[in-house]
N, C-alpha and C positions, 0 to 999 in steps of 0.2 A: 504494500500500500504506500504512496507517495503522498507528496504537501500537493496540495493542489489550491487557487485562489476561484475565490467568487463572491462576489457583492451583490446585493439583492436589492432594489429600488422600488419602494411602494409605488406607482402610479394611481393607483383607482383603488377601491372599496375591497377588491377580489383581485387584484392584479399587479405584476410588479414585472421591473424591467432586470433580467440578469445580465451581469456583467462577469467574462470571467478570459481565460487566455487564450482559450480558444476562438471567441467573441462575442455577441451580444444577443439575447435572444430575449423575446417575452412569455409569460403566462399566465393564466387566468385559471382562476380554483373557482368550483363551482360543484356547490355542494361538497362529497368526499373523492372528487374527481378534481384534478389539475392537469391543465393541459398547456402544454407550451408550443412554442412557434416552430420548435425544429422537430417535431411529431412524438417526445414525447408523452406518455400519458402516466400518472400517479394514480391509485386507489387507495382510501385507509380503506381494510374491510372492517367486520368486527373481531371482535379477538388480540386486539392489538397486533393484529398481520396489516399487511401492505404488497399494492401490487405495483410493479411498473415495466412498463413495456413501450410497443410504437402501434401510434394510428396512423402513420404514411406511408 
């Protein structure tokens, strides 16, 4: 596992701007779903599990 950087920018109510070395993307959480701009996707389930995978 390595250091890796990324800064997080609130924008909106549900959304924020990532910044990181690779370069910059967005996301928007919605409900227990987050999705970002580079196809991304986040789930909490219940159980304190979590999904993430790609919608593109």
């Amino acid at each position: 596992m390595g250091i890796f950087f990324r800064q997080r920018k609130k924008i909106g109510k549900n959304s924020w701007l990532n910044v990181s070395k690779s370069g910059t993307s967005a996301s928007t959480r919605i409900g227990p779903v987050t999705l970002n701009s580079r196809g991304g996707v986040y789930v909490n389930l219940p159980g304190g599990l979590h999904y993430r995978g790609r919608w593109k």
